[in-house]
CHARMM internal coordinates of N, CA and C (Angstrom, degrees):
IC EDIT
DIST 1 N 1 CA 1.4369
DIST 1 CA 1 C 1.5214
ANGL 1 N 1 CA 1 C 108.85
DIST 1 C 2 N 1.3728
ANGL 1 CA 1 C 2 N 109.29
DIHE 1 N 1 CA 1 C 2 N 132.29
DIST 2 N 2 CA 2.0099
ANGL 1 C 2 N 2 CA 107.68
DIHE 1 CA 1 C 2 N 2 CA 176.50
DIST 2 CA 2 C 1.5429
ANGL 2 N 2 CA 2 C 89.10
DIHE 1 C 2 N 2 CA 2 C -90.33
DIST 2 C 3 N 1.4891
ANGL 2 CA 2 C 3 N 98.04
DIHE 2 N 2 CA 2 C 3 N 150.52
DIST 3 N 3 CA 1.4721
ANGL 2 C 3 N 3 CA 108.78
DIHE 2 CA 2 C 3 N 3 CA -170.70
DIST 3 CA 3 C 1.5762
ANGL 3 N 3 CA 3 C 85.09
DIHE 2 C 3 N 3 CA 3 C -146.11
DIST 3 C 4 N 1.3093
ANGL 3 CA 3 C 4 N 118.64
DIHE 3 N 3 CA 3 C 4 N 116.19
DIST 4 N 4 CA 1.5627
ANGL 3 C 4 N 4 CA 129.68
DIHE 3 CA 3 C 4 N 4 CA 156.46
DIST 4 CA 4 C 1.5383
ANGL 4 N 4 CA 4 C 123.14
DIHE 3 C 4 N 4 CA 4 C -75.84
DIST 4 C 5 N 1.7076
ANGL 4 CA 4 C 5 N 98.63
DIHE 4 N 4 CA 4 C 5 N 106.99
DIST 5 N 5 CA 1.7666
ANGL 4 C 5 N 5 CA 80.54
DIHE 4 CA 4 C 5 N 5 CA 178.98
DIST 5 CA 5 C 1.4306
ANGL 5 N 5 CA 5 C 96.49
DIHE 4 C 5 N 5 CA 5 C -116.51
DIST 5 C 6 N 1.4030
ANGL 5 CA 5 C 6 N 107.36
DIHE 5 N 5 CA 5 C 6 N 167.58
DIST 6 N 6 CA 1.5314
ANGL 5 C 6 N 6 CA 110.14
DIHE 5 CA 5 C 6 N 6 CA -164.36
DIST 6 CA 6 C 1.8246
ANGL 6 N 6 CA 6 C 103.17
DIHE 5 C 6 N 6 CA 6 C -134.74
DIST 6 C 7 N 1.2288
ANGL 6 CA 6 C 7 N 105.88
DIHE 6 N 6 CA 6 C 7 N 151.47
DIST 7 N 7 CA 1.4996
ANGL 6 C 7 N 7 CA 82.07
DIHE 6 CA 6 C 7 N 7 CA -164.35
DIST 7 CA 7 C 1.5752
ANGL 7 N 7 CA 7 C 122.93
DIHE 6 C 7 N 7 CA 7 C 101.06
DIST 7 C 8 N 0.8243
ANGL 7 CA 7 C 8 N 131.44
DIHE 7 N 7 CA 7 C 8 N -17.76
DIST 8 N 8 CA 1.9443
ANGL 7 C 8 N 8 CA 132.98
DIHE 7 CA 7 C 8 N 8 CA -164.05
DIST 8 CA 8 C 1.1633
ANGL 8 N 8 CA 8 C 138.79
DIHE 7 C 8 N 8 CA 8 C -27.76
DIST 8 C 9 N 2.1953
ANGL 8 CA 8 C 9 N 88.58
DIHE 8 N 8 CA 8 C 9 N -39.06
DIST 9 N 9 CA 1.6915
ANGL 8 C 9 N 9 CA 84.02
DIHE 8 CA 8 C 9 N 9 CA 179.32
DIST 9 CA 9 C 1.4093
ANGL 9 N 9 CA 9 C 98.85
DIHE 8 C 9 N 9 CA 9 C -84.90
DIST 9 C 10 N 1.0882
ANGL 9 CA 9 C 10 N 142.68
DIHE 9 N 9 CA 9 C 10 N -12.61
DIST 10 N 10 CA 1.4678
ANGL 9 C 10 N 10 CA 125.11
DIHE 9 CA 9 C 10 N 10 CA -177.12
DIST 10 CA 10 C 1.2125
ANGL 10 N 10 CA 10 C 134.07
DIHE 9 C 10 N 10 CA 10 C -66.78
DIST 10 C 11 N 1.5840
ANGL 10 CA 10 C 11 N 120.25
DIHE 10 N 10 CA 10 C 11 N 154.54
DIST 11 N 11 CA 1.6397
ANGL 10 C 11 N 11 CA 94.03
DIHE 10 CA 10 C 11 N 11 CA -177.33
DIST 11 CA 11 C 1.1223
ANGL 11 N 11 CA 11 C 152.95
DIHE 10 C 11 N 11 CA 11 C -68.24
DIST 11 C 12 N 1.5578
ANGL 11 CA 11 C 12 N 102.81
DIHE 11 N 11 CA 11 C 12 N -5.56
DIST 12 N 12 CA 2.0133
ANGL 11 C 12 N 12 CA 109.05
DIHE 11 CA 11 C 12 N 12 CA 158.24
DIST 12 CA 12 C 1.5593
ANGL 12 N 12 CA 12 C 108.25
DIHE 11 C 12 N 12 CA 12 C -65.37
DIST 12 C 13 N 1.4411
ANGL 12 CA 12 C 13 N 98.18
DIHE 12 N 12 CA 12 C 13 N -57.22
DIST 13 N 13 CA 1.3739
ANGL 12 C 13 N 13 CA 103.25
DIHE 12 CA 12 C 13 N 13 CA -167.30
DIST 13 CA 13 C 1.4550
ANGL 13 N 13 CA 13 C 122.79
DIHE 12 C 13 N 13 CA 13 C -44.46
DIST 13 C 14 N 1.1480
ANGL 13 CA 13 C 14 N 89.48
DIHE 13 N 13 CA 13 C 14 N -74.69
DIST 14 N 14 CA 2.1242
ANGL 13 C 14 N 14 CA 97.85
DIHE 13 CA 13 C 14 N 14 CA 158.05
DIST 14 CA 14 C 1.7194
ANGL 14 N 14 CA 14 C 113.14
DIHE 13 C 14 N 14 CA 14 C -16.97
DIST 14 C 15 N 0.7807
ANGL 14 CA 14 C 15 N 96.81
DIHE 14 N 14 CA 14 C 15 N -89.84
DIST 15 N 15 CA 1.1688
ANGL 14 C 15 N 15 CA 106.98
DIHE 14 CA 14 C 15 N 15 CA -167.70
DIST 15 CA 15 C 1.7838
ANGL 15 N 15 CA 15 C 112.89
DIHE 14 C 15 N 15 CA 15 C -53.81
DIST 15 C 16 N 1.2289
ANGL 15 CA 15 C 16 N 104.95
DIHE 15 N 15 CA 15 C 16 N -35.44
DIST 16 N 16 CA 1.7111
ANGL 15 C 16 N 16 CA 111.95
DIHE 15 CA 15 C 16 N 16 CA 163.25
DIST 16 CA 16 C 1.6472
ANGL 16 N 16 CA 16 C 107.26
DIHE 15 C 16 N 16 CA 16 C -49.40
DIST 16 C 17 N 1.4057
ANGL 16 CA 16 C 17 N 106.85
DIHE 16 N 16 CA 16 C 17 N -64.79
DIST 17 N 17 CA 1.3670
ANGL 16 C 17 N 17 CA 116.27
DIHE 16 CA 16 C 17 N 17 CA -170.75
DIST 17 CA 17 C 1.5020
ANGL 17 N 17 CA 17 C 113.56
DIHE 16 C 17 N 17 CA 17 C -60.09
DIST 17 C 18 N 1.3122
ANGL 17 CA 17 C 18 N 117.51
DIHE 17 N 17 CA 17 C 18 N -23.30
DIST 18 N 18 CA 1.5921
ANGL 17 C 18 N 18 CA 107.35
DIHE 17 CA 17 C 18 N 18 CA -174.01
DIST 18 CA 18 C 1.6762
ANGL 18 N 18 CA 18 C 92.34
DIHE 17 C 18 N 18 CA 18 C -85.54
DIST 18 C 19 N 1.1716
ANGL 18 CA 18 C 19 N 103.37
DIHE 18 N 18 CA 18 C 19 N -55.51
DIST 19 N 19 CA 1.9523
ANGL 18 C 19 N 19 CA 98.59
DIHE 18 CA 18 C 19 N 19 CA 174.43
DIST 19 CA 19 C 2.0051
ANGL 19 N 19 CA 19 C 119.48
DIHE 18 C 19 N 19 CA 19 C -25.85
DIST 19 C 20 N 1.3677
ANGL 19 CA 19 C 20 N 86.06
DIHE 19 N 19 CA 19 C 20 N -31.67
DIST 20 N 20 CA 1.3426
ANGL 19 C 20 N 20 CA 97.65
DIHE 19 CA 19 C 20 N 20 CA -153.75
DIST 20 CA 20 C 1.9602
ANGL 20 N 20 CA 20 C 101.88
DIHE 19 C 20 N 20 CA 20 C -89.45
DIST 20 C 21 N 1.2884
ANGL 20 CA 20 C 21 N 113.44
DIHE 20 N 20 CA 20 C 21 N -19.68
DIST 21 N 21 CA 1.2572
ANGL 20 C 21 N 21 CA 135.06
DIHE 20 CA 20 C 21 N 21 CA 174.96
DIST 21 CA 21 C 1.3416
ANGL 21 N 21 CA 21 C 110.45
DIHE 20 C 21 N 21 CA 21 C -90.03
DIST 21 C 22 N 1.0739
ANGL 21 CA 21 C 22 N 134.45
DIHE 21 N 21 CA 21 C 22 N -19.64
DIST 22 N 22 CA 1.5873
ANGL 21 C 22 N 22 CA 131.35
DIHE 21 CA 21 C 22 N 22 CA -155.13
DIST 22 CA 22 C 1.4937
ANGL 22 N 22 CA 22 C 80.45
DIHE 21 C 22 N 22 CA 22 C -125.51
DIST 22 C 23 N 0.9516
ANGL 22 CA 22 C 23 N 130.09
DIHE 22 N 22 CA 22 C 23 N -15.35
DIST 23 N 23 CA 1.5784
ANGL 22 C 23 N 23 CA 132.34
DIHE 22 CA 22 C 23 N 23 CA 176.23
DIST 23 CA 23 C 1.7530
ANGL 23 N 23 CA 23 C 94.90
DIHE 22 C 23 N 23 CA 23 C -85.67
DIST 23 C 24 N 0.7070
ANGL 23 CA 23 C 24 N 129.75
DIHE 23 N 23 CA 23 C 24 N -15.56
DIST 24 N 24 CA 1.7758
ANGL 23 C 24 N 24 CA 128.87
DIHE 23 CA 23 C 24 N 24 CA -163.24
DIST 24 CA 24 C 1.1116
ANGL 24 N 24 CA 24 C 112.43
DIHE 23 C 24 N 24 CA 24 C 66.56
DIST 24 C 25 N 1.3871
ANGL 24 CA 24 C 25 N 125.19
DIHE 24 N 24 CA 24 C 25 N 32.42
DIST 25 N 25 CA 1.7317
ANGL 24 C 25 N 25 CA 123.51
DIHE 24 CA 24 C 25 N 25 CA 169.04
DIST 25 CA 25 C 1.7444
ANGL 25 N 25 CA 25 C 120.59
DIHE 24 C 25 N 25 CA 25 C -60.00
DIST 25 C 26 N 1.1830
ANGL 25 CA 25 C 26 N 107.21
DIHE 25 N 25 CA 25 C 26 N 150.67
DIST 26 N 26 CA 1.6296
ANGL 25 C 26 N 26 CA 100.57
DIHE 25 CA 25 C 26 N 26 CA 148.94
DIST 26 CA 26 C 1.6866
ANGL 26 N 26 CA 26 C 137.35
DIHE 25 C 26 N 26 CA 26 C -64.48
DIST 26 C 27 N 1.4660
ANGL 26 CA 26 C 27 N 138.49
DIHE 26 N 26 CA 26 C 27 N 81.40
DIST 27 N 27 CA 1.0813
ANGL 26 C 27 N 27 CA 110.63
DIHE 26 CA 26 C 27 N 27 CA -125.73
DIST 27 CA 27 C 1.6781
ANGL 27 N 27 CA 27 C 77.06
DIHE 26 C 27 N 27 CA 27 C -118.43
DIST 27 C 28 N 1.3296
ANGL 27 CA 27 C 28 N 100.99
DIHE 27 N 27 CA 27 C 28 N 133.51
DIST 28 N 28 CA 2.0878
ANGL 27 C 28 N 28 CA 102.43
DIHE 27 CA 27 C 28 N 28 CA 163.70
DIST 28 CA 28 C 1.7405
ANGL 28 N 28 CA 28 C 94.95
DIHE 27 C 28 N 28 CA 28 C -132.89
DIST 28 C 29 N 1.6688
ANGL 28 CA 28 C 29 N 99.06
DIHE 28 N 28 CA 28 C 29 N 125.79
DIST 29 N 29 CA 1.5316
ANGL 28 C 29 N 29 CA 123.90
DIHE 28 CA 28 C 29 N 29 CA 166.54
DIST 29 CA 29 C 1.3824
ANGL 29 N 29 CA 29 C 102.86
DIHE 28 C 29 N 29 CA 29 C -104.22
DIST 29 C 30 N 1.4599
ANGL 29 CA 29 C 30 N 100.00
DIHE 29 N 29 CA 29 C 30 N 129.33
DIST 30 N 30 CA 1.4107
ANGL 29 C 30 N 30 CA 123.87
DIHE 29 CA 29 C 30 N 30 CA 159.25
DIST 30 CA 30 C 1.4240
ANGL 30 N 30 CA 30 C 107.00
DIHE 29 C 30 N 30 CA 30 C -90.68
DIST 30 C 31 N 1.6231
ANGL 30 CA 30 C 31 N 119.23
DIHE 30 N 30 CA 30 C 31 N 119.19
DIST 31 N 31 CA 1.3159
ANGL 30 C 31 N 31 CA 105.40
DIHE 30 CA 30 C 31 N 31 CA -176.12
DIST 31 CA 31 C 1.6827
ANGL 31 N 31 CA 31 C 90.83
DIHE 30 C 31 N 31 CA 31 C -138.51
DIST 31 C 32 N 1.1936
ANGL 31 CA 31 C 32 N 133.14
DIHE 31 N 31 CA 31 C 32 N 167.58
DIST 32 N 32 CA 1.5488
ANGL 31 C 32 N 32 CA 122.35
DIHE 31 CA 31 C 32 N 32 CA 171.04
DIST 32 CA 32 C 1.9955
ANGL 32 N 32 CA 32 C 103.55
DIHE 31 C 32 N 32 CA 32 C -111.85
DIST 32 C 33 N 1.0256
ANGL 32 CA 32 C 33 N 108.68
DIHE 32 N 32 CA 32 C 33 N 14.63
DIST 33 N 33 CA 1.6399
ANGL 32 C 33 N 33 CA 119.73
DIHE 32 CA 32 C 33 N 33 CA 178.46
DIST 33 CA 33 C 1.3478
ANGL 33 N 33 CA 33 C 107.97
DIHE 32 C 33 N 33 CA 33 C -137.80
DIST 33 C 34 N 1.4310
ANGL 33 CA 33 C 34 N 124.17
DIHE 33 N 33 CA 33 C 34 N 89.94
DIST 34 N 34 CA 1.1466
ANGL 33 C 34 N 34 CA 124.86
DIHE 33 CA 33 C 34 N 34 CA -172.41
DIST 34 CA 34 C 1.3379
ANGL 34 N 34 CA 34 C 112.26
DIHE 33 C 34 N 34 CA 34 C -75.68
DIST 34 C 35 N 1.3397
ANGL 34 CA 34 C 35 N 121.38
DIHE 34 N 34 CA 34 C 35 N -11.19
DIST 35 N 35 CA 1.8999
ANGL 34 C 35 N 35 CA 118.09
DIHE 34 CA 34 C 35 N 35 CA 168.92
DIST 35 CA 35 C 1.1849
ANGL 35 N 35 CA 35 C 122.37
DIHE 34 C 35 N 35 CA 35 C -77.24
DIST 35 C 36 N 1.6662
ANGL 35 CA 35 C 36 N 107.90
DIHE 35 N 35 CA 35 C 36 N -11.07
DIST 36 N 36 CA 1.4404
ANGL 35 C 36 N 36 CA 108.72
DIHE 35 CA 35 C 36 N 36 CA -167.75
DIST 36 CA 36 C 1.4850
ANGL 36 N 36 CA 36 C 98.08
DIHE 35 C 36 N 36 CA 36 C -93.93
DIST 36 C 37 N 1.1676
ANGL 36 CA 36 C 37 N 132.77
DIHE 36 N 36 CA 36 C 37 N -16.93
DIST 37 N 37 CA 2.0750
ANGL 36 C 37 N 37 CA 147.44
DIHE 36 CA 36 C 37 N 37 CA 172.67
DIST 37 CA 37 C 1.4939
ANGL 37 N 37 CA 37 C 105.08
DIHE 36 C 37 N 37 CA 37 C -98.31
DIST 37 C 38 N 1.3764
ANGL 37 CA 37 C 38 N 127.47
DIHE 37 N 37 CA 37 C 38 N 8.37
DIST 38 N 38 CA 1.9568
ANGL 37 C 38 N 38 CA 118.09
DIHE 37 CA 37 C 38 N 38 CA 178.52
DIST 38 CA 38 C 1.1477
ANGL 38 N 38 CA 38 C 98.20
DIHE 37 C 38 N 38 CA 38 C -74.99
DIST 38 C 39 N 1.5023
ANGL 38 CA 38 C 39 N 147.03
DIHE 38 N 38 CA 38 C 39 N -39.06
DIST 39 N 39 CA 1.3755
ANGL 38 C 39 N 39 CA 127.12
DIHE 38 CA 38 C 39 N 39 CA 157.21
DIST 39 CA 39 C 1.3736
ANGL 39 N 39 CA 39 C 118.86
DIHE 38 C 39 N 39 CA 39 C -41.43
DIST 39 C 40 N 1.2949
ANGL 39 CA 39 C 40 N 124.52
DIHE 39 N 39 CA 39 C 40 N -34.15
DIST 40 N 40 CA 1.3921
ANGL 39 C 40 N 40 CA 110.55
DIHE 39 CA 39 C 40 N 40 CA -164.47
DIST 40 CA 40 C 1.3902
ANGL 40 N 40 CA 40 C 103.92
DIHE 39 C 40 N 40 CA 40 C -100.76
DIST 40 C 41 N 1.2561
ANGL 40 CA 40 C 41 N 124.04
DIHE 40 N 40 CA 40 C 41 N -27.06
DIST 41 N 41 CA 1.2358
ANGL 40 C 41 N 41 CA 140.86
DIHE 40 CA 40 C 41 N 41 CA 175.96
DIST 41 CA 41 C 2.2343
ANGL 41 N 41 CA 41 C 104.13
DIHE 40 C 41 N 41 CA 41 C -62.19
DIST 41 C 42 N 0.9425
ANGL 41 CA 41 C 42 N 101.55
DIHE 41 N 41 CA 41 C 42 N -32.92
DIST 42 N 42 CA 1.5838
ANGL 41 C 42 N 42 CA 121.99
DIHE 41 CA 41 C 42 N 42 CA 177.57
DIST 42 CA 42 C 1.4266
ANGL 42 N 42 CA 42 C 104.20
DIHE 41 C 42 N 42 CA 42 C -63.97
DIST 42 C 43 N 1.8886
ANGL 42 CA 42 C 43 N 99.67
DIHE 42 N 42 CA 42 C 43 N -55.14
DIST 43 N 43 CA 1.8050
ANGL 42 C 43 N 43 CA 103.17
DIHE 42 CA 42 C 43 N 43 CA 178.68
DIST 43 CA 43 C 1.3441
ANGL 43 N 43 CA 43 C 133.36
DIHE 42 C 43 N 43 CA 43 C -76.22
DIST 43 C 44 N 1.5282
ANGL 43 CA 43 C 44 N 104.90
DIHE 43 N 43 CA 43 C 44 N 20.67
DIST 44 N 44 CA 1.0571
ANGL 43 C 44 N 44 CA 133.03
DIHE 43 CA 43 C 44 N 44 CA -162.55
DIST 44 CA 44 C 1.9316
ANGL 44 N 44 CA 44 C 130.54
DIHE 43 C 44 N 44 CA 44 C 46.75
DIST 44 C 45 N 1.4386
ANGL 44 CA 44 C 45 N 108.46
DIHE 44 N 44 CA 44 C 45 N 73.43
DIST 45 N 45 CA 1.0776
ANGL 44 C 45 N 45 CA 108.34
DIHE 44 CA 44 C 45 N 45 CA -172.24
DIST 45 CA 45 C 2.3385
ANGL 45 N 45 CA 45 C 84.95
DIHE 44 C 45 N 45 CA 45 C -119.79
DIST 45 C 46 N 1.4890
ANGL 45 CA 45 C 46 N 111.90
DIHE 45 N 45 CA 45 C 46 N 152.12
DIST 46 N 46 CA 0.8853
ANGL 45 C 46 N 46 CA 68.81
DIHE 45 CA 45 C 46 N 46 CA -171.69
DIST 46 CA 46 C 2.0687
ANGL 46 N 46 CA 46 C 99.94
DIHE 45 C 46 N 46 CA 46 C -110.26
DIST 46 C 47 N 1.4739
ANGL 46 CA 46 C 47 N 120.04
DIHE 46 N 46 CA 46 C 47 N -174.65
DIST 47 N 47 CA 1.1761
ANGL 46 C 47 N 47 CA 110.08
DIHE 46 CA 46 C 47 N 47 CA -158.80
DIST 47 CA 47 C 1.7428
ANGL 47 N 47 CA 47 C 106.73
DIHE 46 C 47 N 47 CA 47 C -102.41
DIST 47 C 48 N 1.2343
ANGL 47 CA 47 C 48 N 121.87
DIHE 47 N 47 CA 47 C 48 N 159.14
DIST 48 N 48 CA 1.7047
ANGL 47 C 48 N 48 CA 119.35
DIHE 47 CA 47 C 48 N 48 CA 170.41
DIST 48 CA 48 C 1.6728
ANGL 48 N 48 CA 48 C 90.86
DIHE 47 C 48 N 48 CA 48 C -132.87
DIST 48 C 49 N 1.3136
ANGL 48 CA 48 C 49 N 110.47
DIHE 48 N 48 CA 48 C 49 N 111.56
DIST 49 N 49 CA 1.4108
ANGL 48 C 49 N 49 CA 116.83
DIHE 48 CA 48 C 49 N 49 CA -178.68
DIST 49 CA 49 C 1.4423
ANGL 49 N 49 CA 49 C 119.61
DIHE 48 C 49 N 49 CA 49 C -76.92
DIST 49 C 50 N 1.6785
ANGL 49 CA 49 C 50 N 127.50
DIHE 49 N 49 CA 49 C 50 N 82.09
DIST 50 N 50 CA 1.2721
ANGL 49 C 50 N 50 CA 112.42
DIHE 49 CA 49 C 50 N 50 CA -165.11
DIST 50 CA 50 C 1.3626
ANGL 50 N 50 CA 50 C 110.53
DIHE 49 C 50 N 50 CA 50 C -174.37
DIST 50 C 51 N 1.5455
ANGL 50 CA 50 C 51 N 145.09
DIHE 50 N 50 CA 50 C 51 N -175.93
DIST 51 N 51 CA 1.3741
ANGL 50 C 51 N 51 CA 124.53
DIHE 50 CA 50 C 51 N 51 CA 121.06
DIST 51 CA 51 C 1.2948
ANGL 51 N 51 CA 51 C 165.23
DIHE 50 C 51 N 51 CA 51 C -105.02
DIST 51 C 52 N 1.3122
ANGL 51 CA 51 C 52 N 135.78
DIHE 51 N 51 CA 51 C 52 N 175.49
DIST 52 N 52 CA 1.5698
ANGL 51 C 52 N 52 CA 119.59
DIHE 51 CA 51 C 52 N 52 CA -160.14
DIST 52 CA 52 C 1.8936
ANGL 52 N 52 CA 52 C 95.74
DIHE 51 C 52 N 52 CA 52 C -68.26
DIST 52 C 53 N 1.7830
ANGL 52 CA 52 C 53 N 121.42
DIHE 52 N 52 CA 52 C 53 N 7.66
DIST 53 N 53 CA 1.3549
ANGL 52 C 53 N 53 CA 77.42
DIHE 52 CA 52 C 53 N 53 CA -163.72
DIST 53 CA 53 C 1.8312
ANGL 53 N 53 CA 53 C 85.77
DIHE 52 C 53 N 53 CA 53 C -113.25
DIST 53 C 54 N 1.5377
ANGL 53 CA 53 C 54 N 98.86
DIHE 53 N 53 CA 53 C 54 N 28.03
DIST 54 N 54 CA 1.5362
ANGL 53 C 54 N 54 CA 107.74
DIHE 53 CA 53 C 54 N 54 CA 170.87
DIST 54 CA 54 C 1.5281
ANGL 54 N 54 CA 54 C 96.30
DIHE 53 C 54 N 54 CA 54 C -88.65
DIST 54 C 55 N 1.3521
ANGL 54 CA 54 C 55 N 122.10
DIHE 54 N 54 CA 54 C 55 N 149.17
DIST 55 N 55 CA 1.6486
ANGL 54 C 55 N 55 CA 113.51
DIHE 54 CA 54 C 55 N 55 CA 153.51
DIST 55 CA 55 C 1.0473
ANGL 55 N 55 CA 55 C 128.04
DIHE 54 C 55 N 55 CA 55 C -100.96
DIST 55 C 56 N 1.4016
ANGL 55 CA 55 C 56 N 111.47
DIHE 55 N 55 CA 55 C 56 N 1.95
DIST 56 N 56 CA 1.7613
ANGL 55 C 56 N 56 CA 98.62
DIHE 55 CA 55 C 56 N 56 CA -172.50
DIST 56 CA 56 C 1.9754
ANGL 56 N 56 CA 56 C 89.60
DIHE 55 C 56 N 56 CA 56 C -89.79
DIST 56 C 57 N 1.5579
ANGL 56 CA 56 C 57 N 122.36
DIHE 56 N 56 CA 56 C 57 N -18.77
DIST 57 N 57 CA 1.2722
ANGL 56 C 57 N 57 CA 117.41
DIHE 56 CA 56 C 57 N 57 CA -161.98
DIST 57 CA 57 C 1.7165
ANGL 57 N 57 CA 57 C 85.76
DIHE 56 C 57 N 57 CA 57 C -87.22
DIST 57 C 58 N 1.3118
ANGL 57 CA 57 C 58 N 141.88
DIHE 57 N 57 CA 57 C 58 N -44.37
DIST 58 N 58 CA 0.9729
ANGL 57 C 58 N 58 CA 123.89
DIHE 57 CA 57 C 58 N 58 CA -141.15
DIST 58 CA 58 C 1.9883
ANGL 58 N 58 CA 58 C 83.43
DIHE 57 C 58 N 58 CA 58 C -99.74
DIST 58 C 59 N 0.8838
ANGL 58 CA 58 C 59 N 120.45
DIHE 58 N 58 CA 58 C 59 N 9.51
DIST 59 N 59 CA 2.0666
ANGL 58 C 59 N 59 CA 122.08
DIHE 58 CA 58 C 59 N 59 CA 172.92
DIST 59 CA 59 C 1.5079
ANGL 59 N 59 CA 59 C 92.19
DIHE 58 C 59 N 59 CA 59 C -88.14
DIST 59 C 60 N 1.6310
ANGL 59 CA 59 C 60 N 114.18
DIHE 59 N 59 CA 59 C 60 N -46.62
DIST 60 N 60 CA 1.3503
ANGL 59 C 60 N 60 CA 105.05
DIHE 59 CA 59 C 60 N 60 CA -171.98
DIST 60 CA 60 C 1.4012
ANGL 60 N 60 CA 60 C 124.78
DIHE 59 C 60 N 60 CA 60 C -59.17
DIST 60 C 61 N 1.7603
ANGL 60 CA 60 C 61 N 91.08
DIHE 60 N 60 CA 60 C 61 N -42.82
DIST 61 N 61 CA 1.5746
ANGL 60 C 61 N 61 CA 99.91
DIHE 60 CA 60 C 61 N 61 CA -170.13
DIST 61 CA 61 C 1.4953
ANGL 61 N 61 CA 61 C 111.61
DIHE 60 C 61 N 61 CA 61 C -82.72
DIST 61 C 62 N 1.2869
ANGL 61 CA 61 C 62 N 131.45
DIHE 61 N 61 CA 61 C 62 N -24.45
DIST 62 N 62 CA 1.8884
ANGL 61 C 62 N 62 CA 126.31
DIHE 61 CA 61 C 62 N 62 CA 150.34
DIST 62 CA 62 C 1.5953
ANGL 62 N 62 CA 62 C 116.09
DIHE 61 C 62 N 62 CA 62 C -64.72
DIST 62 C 63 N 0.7624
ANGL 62 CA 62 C 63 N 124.12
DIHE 62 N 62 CA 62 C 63 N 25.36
DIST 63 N 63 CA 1.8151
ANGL 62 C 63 N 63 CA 122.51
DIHE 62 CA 62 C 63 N 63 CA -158.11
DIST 63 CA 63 C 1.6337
ANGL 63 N 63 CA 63 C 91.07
DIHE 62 C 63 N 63 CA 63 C -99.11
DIST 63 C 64 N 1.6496
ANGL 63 CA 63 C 64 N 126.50
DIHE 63 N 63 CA 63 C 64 N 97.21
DIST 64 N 64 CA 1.2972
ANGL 63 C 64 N 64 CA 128.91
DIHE 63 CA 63 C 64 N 64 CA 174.83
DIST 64 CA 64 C 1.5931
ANGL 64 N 64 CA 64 C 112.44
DIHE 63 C 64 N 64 CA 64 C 87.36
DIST 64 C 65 N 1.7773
ANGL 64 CA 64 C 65 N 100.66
DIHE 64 N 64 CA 64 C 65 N 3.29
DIST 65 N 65 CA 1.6479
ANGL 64 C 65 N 65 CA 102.44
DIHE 64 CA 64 C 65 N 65 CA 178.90
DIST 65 CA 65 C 1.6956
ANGL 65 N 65 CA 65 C 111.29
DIHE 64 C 65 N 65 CA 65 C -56.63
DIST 65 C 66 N 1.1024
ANGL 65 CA 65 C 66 N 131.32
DIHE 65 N 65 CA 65 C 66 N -168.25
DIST 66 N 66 CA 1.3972
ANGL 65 C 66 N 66 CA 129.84
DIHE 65 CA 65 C 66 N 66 CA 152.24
DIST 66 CA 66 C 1.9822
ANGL 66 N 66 CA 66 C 97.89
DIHE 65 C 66 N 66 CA 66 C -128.99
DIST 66 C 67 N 1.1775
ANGL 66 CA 66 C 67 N 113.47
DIHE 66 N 66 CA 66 C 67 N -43.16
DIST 67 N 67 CA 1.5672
ANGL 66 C 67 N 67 CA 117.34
DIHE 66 CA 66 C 67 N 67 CA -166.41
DIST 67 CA 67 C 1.7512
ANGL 67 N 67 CA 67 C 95.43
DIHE 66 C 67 N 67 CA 67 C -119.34
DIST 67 C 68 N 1.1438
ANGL 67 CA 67 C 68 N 104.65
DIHE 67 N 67 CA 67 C 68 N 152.01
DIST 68 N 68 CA 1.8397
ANGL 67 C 68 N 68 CA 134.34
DIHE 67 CA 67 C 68 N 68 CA 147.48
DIST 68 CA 68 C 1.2491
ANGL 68 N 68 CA 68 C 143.51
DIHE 67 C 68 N 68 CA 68 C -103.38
DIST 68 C 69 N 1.1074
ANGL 68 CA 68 C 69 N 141.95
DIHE 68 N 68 CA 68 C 69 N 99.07
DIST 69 N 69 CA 1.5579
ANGL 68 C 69 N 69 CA 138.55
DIHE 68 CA 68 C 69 N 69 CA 175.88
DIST 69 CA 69 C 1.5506
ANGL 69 N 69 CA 69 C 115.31
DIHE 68 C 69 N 69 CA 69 C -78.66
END
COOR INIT
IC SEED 1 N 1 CA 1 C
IC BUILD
């Protein structure tokens, strides 16, 4: 399942997203600081460099999603 979470470095998010990796999810973070997600980006989640209140980043990053965080 692709699961869009938005948000990553924060502390829901984080912690959503590692759940969501160690679970074997499909995981794509939209983050606009890609140093602050290279851990997660490492655990293989993958990244959409931008924000949700862009649309072409947040079309990319739902594109075949099923869920959002």
């Amino acid at each position: 399942m692709k699961i869009v979470v938005n948000s990553p470095a924060g502390n829901i998010g984080r912690v959503v997203t590692e759940q969501l990796l160690q679970a074997a999810e499909d995981v794509v973070i939209i983050s606009r600081n890609p140093d602050k997600v290279a851990r997660l980006v490492e655990c293989g989640a993958r990244l959409v460099q931008g924000s949700i209140d862009n649309v072409q980043v947040l079309d990319h990053a739902l594109e075949g999603a099923e869920a959002m965080f």
